[in-house]
Structure formats: structure tokens, C-alpha cells
C-alpha positions as CSV (number, residue, x, y, z in Angstrom):
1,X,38.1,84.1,246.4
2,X,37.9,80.3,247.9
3,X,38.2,80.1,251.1
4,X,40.8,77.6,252.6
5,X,42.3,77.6,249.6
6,X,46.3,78.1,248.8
7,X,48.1,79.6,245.9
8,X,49.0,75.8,245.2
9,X,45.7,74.9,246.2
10,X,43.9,76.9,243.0
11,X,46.9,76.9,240.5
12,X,45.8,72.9,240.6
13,X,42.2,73.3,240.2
14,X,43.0,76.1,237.1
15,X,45.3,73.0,235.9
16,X,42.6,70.6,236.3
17,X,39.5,72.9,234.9
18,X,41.3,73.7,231.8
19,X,42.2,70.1,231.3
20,X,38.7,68.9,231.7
21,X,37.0,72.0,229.4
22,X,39.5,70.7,226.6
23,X,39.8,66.9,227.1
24,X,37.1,65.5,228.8
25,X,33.9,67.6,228.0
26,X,33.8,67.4,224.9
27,X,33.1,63.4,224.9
28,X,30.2,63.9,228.1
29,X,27.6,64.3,225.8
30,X,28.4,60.7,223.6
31,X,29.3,59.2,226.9
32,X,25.7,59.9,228.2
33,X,23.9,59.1,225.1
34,X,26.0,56.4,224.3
35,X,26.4,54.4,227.7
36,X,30.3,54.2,227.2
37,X,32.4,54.1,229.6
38,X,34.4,56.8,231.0
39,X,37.1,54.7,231.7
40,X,38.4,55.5,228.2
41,X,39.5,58.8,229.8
42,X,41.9,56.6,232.3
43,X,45.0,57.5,230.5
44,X,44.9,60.9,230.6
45,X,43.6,61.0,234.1
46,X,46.7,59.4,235.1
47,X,48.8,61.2,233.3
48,X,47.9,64.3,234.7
49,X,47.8,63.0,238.1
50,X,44.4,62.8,238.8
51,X,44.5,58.7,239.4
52,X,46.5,59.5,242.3
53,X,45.6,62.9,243.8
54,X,44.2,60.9,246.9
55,X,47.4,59.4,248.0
56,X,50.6,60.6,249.3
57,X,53.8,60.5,246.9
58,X,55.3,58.1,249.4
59,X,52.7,55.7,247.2
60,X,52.5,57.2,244.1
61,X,50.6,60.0,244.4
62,X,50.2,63.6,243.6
63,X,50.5,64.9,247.7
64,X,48.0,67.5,247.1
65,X,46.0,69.0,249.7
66,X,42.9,67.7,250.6
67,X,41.1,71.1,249.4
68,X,43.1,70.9,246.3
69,X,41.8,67.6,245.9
70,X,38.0,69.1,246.2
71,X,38.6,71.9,243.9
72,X,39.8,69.2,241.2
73,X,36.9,66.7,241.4
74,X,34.7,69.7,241.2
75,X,36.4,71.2,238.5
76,X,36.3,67.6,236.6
77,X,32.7,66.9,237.5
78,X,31.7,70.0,235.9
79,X,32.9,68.6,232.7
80,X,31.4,65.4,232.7
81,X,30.0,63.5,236.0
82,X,30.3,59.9,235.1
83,X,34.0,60.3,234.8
84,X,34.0,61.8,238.3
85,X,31.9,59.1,239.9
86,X,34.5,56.3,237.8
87,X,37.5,58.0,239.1
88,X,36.1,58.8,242.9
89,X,35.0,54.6,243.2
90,X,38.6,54.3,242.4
91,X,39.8,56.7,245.3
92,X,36.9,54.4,247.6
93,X,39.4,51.6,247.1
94,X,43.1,53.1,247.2
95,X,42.2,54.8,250.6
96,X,40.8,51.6,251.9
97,X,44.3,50.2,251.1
98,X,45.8,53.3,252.4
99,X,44.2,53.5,255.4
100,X,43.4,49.9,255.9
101,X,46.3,48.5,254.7
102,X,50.4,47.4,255.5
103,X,53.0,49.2,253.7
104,X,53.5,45.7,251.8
105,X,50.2,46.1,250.4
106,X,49.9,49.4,249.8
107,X,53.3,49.1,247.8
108,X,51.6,46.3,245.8
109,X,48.4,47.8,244.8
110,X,48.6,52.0,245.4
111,X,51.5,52.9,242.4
112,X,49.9,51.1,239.6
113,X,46.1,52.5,240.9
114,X,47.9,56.3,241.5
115,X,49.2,56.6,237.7
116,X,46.3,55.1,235.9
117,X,47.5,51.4,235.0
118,X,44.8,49.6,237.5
119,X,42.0,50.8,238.4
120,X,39.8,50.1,241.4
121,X,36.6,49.0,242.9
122,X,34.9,49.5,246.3
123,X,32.9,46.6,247.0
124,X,30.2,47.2,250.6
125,X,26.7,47.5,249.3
126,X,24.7,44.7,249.0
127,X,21.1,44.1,247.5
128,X,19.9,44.0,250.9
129,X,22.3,45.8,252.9
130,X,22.3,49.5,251.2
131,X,22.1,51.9,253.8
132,X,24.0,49.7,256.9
133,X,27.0,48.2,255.7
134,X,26.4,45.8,258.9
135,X,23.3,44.4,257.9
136,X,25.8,42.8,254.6
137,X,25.7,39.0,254.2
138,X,28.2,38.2,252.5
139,X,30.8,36.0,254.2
140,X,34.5,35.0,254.3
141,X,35.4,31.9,255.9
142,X,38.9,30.5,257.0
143,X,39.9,27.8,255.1
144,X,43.5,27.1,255.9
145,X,46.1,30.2,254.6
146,X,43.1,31.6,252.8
147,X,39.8,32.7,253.1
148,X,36.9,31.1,251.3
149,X,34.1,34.1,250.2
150,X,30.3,33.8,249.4
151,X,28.0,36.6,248.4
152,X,26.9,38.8,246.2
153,X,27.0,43.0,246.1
154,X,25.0,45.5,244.1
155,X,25.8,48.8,242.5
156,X,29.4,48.5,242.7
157,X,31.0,51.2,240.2
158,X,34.1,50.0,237.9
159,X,33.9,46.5,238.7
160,X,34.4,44.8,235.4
161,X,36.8,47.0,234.8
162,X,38.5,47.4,237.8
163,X,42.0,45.2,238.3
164,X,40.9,44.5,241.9
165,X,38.2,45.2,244.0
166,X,38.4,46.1,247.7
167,X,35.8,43.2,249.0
168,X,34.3,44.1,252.6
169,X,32.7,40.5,254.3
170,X,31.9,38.8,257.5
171,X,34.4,37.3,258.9
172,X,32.5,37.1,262.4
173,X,29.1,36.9,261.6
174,X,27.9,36.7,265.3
175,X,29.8,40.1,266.4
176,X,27.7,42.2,264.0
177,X,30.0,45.6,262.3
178,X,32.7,44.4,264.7
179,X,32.8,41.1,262.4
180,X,33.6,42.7,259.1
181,X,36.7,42.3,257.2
182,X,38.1,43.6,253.9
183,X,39.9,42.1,251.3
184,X,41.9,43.2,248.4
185,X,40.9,40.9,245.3
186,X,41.6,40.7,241.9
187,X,38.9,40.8,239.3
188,X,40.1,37.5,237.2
189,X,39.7,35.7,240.6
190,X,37.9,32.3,240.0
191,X,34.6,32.1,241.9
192,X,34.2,35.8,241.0
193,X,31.8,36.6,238.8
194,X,30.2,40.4,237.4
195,X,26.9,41.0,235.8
196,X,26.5,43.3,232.9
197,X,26.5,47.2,233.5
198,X,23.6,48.5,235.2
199,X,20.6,50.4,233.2
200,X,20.9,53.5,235.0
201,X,19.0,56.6,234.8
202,X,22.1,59.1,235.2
203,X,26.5,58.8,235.7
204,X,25.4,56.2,232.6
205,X,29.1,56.3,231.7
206,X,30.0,55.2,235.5
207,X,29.2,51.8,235.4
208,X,27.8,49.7,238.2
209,X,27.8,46.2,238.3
210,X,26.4,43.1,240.3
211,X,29.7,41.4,241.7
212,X,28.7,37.1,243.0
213,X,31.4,35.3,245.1
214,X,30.9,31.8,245.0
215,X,33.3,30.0,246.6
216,X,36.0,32.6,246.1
217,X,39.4,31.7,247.5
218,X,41.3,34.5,248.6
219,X,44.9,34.3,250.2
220,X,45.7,35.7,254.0
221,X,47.7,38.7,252.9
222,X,45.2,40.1,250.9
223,X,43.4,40.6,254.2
224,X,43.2,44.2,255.0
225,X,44.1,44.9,258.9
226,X,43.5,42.6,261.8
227,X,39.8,40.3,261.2
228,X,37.1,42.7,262.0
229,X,38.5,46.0,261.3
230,X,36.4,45.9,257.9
231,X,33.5,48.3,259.1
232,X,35.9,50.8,260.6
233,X,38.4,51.2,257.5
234,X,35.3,51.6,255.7
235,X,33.6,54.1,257.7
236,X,36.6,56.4,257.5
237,X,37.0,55.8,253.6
238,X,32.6,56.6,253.2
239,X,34.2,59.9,255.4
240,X,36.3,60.9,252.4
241,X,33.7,60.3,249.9
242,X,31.1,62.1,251.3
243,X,33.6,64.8,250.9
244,X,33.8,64.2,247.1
245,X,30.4,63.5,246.1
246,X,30.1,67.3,248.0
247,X,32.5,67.9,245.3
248,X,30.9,66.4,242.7
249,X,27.4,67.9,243.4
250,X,29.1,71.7,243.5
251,X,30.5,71.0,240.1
252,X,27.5,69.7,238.2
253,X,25.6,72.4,239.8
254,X,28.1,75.2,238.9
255,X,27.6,73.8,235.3
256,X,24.2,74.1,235.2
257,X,24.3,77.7,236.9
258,X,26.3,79.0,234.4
259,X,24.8,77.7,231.4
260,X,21.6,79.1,233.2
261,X,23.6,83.0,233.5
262,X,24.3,82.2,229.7
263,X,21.5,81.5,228.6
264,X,19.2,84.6,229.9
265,X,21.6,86.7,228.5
266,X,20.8,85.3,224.9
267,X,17.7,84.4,224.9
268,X,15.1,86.8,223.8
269,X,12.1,87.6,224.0
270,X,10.3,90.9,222.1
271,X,14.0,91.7,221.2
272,X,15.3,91.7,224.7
273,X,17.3,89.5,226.7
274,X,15.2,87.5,228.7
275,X,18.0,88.7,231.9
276,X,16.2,91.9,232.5
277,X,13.0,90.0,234.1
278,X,13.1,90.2,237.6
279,X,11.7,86.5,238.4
280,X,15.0,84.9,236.7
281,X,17.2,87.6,238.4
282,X,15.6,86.2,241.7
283,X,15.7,82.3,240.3
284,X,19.8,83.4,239.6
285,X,20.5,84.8,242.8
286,X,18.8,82.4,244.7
287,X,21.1,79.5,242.8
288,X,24.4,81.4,243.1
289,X,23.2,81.9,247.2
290,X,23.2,78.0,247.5
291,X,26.1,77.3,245.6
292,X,28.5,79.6,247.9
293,X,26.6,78.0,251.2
294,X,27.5,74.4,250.1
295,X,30.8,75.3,248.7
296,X,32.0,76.3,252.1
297,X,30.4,73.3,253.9
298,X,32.3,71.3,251.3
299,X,35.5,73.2,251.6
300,X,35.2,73.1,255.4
301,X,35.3,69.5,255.4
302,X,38.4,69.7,252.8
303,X,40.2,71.6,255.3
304,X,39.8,69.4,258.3
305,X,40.2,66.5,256.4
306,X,43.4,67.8,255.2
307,X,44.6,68.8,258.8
308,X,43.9,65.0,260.2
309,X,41.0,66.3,262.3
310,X,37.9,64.2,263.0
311,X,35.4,66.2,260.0
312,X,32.5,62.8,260.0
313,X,29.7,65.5,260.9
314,X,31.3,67.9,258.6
315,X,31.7,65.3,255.7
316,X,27.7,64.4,256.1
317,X,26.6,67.9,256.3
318,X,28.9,68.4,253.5
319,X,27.6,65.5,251.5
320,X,23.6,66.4,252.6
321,X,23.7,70.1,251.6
322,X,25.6,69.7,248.3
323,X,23.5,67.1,246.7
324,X,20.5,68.2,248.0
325,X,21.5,72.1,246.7
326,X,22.4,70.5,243.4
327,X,19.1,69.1,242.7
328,X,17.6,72.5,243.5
329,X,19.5,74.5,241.1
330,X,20.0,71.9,238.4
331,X,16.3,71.8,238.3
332,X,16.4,75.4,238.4
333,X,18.5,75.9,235.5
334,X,16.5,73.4,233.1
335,X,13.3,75.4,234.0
336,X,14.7,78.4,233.1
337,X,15.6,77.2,229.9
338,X,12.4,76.1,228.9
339,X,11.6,73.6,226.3
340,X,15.3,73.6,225.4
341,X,16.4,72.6,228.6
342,X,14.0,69.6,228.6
343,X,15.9,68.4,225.4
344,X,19.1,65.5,225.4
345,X,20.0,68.2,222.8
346,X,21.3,70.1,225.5
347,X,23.6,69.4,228.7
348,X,21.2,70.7,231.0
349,X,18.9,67.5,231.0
350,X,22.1,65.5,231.4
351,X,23.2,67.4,234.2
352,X,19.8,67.4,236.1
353,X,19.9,63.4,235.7
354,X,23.7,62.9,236.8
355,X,23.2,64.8,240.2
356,X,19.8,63.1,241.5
357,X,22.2,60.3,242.4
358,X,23.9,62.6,244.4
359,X,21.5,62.4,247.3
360,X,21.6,58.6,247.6
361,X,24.9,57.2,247.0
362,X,27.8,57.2,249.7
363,X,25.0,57.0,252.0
364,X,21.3,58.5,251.1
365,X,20.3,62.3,252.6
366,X,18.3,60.7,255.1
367,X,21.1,58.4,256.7
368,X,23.3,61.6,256.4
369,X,20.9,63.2,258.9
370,X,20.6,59.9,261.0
371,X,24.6,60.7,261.0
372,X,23.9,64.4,262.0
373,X,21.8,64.2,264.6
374,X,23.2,61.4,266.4
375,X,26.2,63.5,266.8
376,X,24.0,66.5,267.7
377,X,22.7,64.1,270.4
378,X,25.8,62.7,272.2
């Protein structure tokens, strides 16, 4: 049983889990080892609706529930992570349109991005502006009809790929947060310019790049919401996220928990299954325990996300818990395979790489709690 969960709610996650056992897991492995990137799966995410599961049909999307949603990227994650973390960048910048957006630019940019045909970036963090979006430096000046930008941002998944990138910069630069605006930009924009892929030590199929603006001239209606509503569209799309890379850490961990359940029941040892010793019975328990806990906090956030209710506490909790709990029982898993664990051979090592990003991107576990308790505080 999941709780919060409808009938439609888990025939789409069985639809979704089956998909990714046949079509996408497979390929993880290569991916990984290989550095490719999972955008080759694009297609077939779109055609099964996954591209545009965050948006309402009105747009293009699937209309799913917000739970529904979770138990997809979960269910997709478990097959292979940097696919998840390619196609979750891409729901960072179709909610920003959705949410920060005119129904003249969402019907520009959100049908192409819901089936698959464009994908897209998120573009906030900066090399020196990581953890507080307001700290950021790049700027976007007024030159006429357009705006002129100048900067540079870091780790920015999908980029070179990416048919536009949502661009967040200061408009203000003396009002602080309250001076941020975003932009919607294409990628073949001159003045725009994208490193290589990053060398990174997990998701090595979800590229990042390094994105430079220099002297990047960028039309008026590409302007998403009033100047300065930048920080808050963004703040309410890091919200969703948090939900999903919740998602993301259940799933990688509920891949390594039950290649960690099959294992002990073939292993042997003095021609017994290593399952009847009581330590890994415990080390079992113990990871199935966790995995239930952050499931609900995840699911709980699903649910009032899906109702329209204010869920930012939830969503951090969420977001702390699961990739924290992930890194617990991924490491778990690899120790209680043994040598074999330890090998690229095997998934596990994979797995336990993929999800130590977990507790840094969308905003790291400690800025999670910072989130936390200033609620707590009010």
C-alpha cells in the first residue's frame, strides 16, 4: 500500500516502472561507464509522456497528479539516475515558465518541452553563488526593447543540449533577491556560450555545463513576470524539485535495497544463504525502516503540492530525509555485498555514486535545515 496514492495514481507508476525495467535500464550501466548522455532516451520519454508529466494538458501535458508524478520519477530513477536528473532539470525550467510565465509564453515554449521535441535548462547557480541564489552576479541590463546579459553560471544540467535555457539575473542589482529576473533564452543565442560537460563523479550521464553570457541580447517578452519577480518564481520551482530529488533518492535507494534482499538470498557461505545471519537481517530491516519513513515524507509533500497547499517545509524535509536516507542504505547495500559490491561490475557502486549528489543539489542538507528551522522559528 502507498499512502496518498489513487488507483490512477499507481496504475501510472506500474506504467512507468515497467517502461523503465525494459527501456531504460538496460542502457544505465553504458551510460555511467561511458559518460553518454541520457538524452538519447528523450524520445521515448516523450512519447510515453514523461517530458510533460509536470504540466497541465491545457499546455501539453500529461495532468497527472502530483503523487503520480513522484511515484514515476522514483520508479524511473530506480532504473537509471542520470536520466532522472536530465529529465527533472527539464521540469526546473517548464515550471518556471508555468509558474512564472504568460499564457503567450507558456504556449510558445511548454508543448514542444511537454512531448519531448525541446528540452530545457534551469539556469540560477553560479560559481560563487551556490547555496543563495541572491548572492548571483550575473546581470541583465535594459538596452532599449531588449535586455543586454553578462555572466556566467555553473553546474547547469542539459545546457548544451537544451533548446532554451530559463536564465535567472539581476535586473536591480541594488534591491538584492527583490532584483532578480528570469528570462527564457535560446541556446544558439549569440553571446551565449557553454563549456564542455562537467567531469563528474556520479549522474555522469546528466550533464552539467558552465553557461558565459557576454553581451547577450535578449528581447522584452522573453522576460518572465514583472522585473524582479526572478527569485520568487524560482523559489517556488526549487519547492517542486526538492520534491523530486526526494523522488529520486527513494528510487536509487529502493534499487540498491533490493539488489541487497537479492543478494543475501544467493550468496553463500558454508552452503548456506548468507540471509540467515542475524547482522544482515538487522542491516535489512534497518534499510527497509528508512525507506518507508522517507517515502511518506516524500509522498506527503506530493500530496500537498498536488492540493495547492503551501508544502516549502515539507518539500525540504522531504528533500533532507531522502537523500540523506539514500546515502545510508546505498552504502549499506554495497557493504553487504562485499568485494562485489565495490566493483563497476556491478550496479551497486553506480548507485552509491549517483545518490551522494542527492544531498547537495536543489539546495545542500544543510541549507535544507537553515529552511527547516527558520520556519520552526517564526
Amino acid at each position: 500500500m502507498i499512502p496518498f496514492a489513487t488507483d490512477d495514481d499507481l496504475a501510472i507508476a506500474d506504467t512507468i516502472r515497467r517502461f523503465a525495467e525494459r527501456d531504460i535500464a538496460p542502457h544505465a550501466q553504458a551510460i555511467d561507464a561511458e559518460s553518454r548522455f541520457a538524452g538519447e532516451h528523450l524520445p521515448a520519454l516523450g512519447e510515453i509522456g514523461l517530458t510533460g508529466m509536470n504540466l497541465p494538458p491545457g499546455w501539453g501535458g500529461s495532468g497527472v497528479s502530483a503523487v503520480a508524478l513522484y511515484l514515476a520519477v522514483e520508479a524511473l530513477a530506480g532504473a537509471c539516475a542520470s536520466t532522472t536528473s536530465m529529465l527533472t532539470a527539464h521540469f526546473l525550467a517548464t515550471d518556471a515558465i508555468l509558474i512564472g510565465g504568460d499564457d503567450a509564453q507558456r504556449g510558445r515554449f511548454l508543448p514542444a518541452a511537454a512531448n519531448g521535441e525541446a528540452l530545457g535548462a534551469f539556469a540560477l547557480t553560479e560559481p560563487r553563488a551556490g547555496s543563495n541564489p541572491a548572492d548571483m552576479r550575473t546581470r541583465a541590463e535594459r538596452d532599449g526593447g531588449d535586455y543586454i546579459l553578462n555572466g556566467t553560471k555553473h553546474f547547469i544540467s542539459n545546457a548544451a543540449h537544451a533548446r532554451f535555457l530559463v536564465v535567472f539575473a539581476l535586473t536591480d542589482p541594488a534591491a538584492g533577491a527583490r532584483g532578480i529576473s528570469a528570462f527564457v533564452v535560446d541556446r544558439n543565442t549569440p553571446g551565449l556560450s557553454i563549456s564542455g560537460p562537467e567531469p563528474t563523479m556520479g549522474l555522469r550521464g546528466g550533464h552539467v555545463f558552465e553557461v558565459v553570457f557576454e553581451n547577450c541580447r535578449v528581447p522584452e517578452d522573453r522576460r518572465l513576470g514583472p522585473e524582479g519577480s526572478g527569485f520568487r518564481t524560482a523559489m517556488k520551482v526549487l519547492d517542486n524539485g526538492r520534491v523530486e530529488v526526494a523522488a529520486t533518492s527513494t528510487g536509487i535507494a529502493m534499487a540498491a535495497f533490493e539488489a541487497a534482499r537479492g543478494w543475501v538470498g544467493q550468496r553463500e557461505v558454508d552452503g548456506a544463504p548468507i540471509a540467515r545471519f542475524q547482522g544482515l537481517q538487522w542491516m535489512l530491516a534497518d534499510m527497509a525502516t528508512e525507506l518507508d519513513a522517507a517515502r511518506l515524507l516524500g509522498l506527503r509533500a506530493a500530496r500537498l503540492r498536488a492540493e495547492g497547499a503551501r508544502f516549502s517545509q515539507e518539500a525540504a524535509m522531504a528533500k533532507l530525509y531522502c537523500s540523506e536516507m539514500a546515502g545510508r542504505v546505498t552504502d549499506a547495500a554495497l557493504q553487504i555485498h562485499g568485494g562485489y559490491g565495490y566493483s563497476r561490475d556491478m550496479m551497486l557502486e553506480r548507485l552509491v555514486r549517483d545518490a551522494r549528489i542527492m544531498r547537495i543539489y536543489e539546495g545542500s542538507s544543510e541549507i535544507q535545515r537553515n529552511i527547516i528551522a527558520r520556519t520552526l522559528l517564526k
